[in-house]
C-alpha positions in Angstrom: 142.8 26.1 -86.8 143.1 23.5 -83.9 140.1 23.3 -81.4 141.4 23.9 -77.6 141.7 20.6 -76.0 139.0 20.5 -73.3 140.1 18.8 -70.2 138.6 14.7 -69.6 138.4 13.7 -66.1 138.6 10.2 -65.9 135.2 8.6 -64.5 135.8 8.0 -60.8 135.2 4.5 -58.9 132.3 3.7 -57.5 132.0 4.3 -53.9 131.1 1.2 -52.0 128.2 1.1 -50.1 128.1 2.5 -46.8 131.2 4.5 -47.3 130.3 8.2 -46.7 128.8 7.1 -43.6 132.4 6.2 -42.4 134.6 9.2 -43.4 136.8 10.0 -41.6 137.6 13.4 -40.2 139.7 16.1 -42.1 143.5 16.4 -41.1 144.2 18.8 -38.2 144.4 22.5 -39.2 143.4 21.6 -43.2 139.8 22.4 -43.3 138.3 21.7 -47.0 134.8 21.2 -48.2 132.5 18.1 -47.0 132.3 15.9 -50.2 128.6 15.9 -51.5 126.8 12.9 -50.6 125.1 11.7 -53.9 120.9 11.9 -52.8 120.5 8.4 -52.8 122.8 7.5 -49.9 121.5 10.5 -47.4 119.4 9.1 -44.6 115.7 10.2 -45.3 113.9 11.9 -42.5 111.3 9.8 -40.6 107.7 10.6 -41.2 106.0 11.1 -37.6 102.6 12.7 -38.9 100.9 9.6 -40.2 101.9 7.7 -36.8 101.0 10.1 -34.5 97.2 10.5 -35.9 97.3 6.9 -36.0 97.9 6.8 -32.4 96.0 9.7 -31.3 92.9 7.9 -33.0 93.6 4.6 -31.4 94.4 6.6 -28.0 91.1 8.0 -28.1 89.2 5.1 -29.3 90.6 3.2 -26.3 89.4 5.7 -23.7 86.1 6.0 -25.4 85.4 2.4 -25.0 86.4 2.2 -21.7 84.0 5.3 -20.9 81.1 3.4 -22.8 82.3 0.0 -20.8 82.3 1.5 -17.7 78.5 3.5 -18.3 77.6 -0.4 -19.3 78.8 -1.9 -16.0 76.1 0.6 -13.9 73.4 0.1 -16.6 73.4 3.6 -17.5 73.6 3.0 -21.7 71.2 1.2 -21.5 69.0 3.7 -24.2 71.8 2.6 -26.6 70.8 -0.7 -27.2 67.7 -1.7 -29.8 64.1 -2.4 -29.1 61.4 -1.2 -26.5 62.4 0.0 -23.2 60.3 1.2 -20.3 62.1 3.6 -17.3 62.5 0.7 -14.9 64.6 -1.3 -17.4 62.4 -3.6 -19.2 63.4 -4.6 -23.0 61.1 -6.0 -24.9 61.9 -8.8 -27.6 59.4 -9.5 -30.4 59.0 -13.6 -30.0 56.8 -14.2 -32.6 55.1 -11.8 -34.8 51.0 -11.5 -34.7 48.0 -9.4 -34.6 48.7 -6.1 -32.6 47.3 -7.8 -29.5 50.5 -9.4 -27.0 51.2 -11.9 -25.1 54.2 -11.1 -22.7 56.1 -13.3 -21.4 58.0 -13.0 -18.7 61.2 -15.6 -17.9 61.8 -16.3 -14.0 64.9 -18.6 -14.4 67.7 -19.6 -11.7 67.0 -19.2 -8.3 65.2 -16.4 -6.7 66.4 -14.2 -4.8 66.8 -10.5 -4.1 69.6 -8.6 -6.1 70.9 -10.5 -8.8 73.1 -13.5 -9.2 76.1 -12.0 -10.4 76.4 -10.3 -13.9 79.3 -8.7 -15.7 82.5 -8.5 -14.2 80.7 -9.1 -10.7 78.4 -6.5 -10.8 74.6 -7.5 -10.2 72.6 -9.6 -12.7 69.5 -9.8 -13.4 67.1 -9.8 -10.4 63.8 -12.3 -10.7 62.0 -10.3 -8.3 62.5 -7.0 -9.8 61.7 -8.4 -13.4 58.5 -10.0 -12.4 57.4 -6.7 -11.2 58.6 -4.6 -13.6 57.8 -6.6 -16.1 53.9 -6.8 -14.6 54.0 -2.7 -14.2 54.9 -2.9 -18.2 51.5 -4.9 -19.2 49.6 -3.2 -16.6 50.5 0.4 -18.5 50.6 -1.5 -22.0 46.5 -1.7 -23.5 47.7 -4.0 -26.2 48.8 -6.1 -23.9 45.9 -9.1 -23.4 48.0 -12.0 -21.6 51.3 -12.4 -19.5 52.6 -15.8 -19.5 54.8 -17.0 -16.8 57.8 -18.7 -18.3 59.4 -20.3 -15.2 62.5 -22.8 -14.7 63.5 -22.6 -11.2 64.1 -24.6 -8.1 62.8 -21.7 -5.7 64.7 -19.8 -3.6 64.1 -17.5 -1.0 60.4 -17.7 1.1 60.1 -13.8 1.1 61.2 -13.4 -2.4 59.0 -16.0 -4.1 56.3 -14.5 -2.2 57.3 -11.0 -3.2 57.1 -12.4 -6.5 53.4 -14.4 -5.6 52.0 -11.4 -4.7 52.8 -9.3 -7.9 51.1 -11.4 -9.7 47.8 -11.4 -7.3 47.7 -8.1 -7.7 48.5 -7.6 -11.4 45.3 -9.9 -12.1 42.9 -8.3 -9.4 44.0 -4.7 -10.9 43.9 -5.4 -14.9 41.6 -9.1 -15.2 44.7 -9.8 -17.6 44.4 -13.5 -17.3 48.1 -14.8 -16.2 49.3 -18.9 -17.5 52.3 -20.5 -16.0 54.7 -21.9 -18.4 56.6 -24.7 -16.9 60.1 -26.0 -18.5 63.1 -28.2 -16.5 62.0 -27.1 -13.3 59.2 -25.3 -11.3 59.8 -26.4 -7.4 59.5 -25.6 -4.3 59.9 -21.6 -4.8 59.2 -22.2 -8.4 55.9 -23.3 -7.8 54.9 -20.9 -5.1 54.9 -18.8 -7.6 52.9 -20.3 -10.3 50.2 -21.3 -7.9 48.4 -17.6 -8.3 48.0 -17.9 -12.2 44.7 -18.3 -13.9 46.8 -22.2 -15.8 49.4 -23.9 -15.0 51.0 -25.5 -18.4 54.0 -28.0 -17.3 56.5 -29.9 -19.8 56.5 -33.6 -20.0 59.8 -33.5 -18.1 59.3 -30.6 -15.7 59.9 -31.7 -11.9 58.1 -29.7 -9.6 56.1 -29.7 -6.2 58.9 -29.3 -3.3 55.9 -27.8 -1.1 58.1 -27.1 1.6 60.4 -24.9 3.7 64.3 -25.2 4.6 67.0 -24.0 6.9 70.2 -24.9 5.5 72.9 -24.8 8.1 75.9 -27.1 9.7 77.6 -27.7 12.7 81.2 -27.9 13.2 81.4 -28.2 16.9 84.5 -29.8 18.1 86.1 -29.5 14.4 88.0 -26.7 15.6 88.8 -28.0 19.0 90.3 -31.2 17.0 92.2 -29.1 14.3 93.3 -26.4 15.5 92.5 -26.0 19.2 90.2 -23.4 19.1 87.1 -22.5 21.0 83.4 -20.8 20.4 84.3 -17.2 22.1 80.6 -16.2 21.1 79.5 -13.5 23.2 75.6 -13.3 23.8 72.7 -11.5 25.3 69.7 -13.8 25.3 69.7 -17.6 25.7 68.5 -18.2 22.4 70.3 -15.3 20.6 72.9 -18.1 18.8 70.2 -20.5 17.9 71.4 -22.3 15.1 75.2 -21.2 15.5 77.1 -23.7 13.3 79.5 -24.1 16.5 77.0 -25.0 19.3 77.5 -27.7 21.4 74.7 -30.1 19.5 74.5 -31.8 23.3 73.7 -28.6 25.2 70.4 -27.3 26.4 70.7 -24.0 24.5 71.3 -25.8 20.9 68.0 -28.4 21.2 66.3 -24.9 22.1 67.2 -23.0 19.7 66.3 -26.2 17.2 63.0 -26.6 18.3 62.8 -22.8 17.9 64.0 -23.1 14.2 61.3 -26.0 13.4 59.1 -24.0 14.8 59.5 -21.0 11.9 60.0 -23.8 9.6 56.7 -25.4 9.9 54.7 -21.9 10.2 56.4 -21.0 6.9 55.2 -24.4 5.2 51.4 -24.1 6.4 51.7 -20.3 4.8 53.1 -22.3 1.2 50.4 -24.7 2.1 47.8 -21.8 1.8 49.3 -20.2 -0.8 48.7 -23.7 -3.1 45.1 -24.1 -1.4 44.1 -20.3 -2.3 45.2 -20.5 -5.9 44.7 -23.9 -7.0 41.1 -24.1 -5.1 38.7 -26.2 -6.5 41.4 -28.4 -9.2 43.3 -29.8 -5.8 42.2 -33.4 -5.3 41.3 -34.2 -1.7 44.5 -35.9 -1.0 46.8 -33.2 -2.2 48.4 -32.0 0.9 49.7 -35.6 1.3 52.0 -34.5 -1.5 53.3 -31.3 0.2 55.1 -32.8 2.2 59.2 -31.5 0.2 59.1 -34.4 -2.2 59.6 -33.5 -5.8 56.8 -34.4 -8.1 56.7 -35.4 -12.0 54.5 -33.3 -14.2 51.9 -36.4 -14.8 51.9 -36.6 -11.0 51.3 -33.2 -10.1 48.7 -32.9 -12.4 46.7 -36.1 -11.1 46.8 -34.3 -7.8 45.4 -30.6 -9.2 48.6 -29.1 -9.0 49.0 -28.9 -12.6 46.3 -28.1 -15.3 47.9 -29.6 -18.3 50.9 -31.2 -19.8 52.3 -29.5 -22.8 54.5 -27.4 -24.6 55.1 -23.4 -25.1 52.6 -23.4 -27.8 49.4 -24.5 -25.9 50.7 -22.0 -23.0 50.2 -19.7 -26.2 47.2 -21.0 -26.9 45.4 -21.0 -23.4 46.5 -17.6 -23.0 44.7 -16.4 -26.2 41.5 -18.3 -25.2 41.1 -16.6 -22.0 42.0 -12.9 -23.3 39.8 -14.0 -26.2 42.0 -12.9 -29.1 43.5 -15.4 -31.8 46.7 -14.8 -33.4 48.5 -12.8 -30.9 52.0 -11.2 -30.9 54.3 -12.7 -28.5 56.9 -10.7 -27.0 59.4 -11.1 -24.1 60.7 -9.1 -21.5 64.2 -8.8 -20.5 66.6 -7.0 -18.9 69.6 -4.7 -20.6 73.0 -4.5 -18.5 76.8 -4.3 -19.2 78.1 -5.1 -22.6 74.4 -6.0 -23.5 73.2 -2.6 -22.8 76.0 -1.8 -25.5 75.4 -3.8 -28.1 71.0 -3.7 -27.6 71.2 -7.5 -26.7 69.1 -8.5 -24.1 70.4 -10.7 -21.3 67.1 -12.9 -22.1 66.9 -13.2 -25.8 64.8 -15.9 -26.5 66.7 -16.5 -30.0 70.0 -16.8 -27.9 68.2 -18.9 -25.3 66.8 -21.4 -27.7 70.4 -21.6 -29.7 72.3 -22.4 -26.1 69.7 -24.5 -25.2 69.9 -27.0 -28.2 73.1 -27.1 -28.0 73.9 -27.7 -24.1 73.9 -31.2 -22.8 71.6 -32.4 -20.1 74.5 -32.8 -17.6 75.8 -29.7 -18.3 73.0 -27.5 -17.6 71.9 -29.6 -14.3 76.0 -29.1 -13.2 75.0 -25.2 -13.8 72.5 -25.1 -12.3 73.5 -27.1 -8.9 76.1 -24.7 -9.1 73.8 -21.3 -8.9 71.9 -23.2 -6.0 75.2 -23.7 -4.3 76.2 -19.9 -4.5 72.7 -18.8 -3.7 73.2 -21.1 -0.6 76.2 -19.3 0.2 74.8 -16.6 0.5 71.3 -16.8 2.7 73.0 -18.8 5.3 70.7 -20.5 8.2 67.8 -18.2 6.0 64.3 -19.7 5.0 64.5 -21.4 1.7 62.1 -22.7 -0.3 64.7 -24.6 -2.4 64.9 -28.3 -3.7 68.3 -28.9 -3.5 68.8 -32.8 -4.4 
């Protein structure tokens, strides 16, 4: 019995790569079956699930962060960040740890003026006046705390807001009896001394410049600059002779312009006898009898200022610390800080006046560079109280 031959089909070649995705079309009028595509050359369908998540995630992250940015800009996350806050803005840093008793210290830095200096992405930064008195309102509430100290490093500013500033503190002392020392680093003058002169001690560095007992009116005169450049002319329209006193195109040679500067020295020198009070009624019996010789604008070294009364004692942060305690009659005192939360800060619970952040920039910035920053905040502030009262060094 023979077994049935079974039919062998040869093994076909291999198809070369690429090949069943150029076929080419059946003959006209002979339709047939579609070859089967062996699995491993079909194209495989893209998987869009994973992706879109992925995007509707980052989508949403973006916008969320943009929401929180934008809350940050107008300070209203602000109960986001870490630490002690009161309702007017105040954060509070822990300095150096202690007894339950604090000392607060409150920073005026830069120049002081009214509404900031220009925070994140223009919006306003952190005001001096506002944080002194908010600051003040915060141990005025707070019983455990026995001392403010005054940490100041300014050139002044503006007459009415140092004296905003001046008279916070007159009334924080005559309200609570919570003596107030004045802690003075680079810089306490002019402004920056008005107000220190209300507190209880005055503590200065060995380098700190201050004095500047006096009042300016910044202001310039381009008459005839336009005439010669560009052939203009002063169309100032006026009711009142003296209404353009000071106009930085007057004719310096006219009637009206030596008016209107004897007018302007005039408010100048009222404003210094007022600083000149201001020194006599907080400094008292420490002035020397020669003092007001001094007040006369110059800038003063700390060893000179206190050989005058000015000053009570040269030192350092720590014997600021120490006086403080000795007149609230505690030992071993907390020390906090007070600062403000605002923008990306507000976000991350980093206040704008760490004093860990402070000390780290400070060690590492160069003298030159710090006294080029700071020229340049006087310079803006400048800009922006023109022909105004100042009571500014400038050098």
């Amino acid at each position: 019995m023979h077994d049935t031959p079974i039919p062998h089909n040869p093994p076909q070649p291999p198809i070369p790569p690429g090949q069943y995705g150029m076929l080419p079309p059946p003959a006209p009028g002979v339709p047939g079956p579609r070859p089967h595509m062996p699995s491993q050359f079909q194209r495989a369908r893209p998987r869009t699930g994973l992706w879109r998540s992925l995007g509707l995630v980052l989508f949403v992250g973006v916008i969320g962060f943009n929401l929180l940015l934008f809350l940050g800009m107008f300070g209203a996350v602000g109960m986001l960040g870490g630490g002690q806050r009161d309702p007017h803005g105040v954060h509070e840093t822990t300095r150096e740890s202690g007894t339950s008793s604090k000392i607060a210290v409150i920073p005026v830095d830069g120049v002081i003026m009214e509404g900031g200096q220009g925070g994140l992405f223009g919006g306003a930064g952190v005001d001096p006046v506002s944080l002194v008195e908010d600051g003040l309102r915060r141990a005025r509430n707070d019983d455990k705390v026995v001392a403010v100290i005054l940490q100041v490093n300014s050139p002044g500013g503006g007459v009415t807001a140092s004296d905003y500033i001046h008279d916070a503190i007159k009334r924080f002392r005559a309200d609570t009896g919570k003596p107030v020392v004045v802690f003075m680093k680079d810089l306490a003058a002019s402004g920056g001394y008005y107000v220190a002169a209300p507190a209880d001690y005055i503590v200065a560095s060995p380098t700190t410049l201050t004095g500047s007992i006096g009042v300016i009116i910044q202001g310039f005169n381009f008459h005839g600059t336009l005439t010669e450049i560009v052939k203009g002319q002063d169309a100032t329209v006026k009711a009142g002779g003296n209404k353009a006193m000071g106009s930085m195109f007057a004719d310096p040679a006219s009637e009206d312009y030596r008016e209107g500067r004897q007018l302007l020295q005039q408010l100048a020198d009222e404003m210094h006898g007022r600083f000149k009070d201001i020194v006599r009624q907080g400094r008292k019996s420490q002035l020397k009898p020669d003092w007001e010789t001094y007040a006369d604008g110059r800038i003063l070294s700390a060893s000179q200022a206190k050989n005058i009364g000015l000053v009570d004692e040269i030192g350092y942060f720590a014997d600021a610390r120490k006086k403080a305690e000795s007149l609230a009659g505690v030992d071993g005192a907390s020390v906090v800080q007070y600062g403000r939360l605002s923008g990306l800060a507000a976000l991350f619970g980093v206040a704008e006046n760490d004093p860990r952040l402070a000390a780290e920039v400070a060690e590492k910035a160069a003298p030159g560079i710090a006294a080029a920053g700071l020229t340049a905040r006087v310079e803006e502030a400048l800009r922006l109280y023109p022909g105004r009262p100042m009571a500014i060094w400038v050098p």
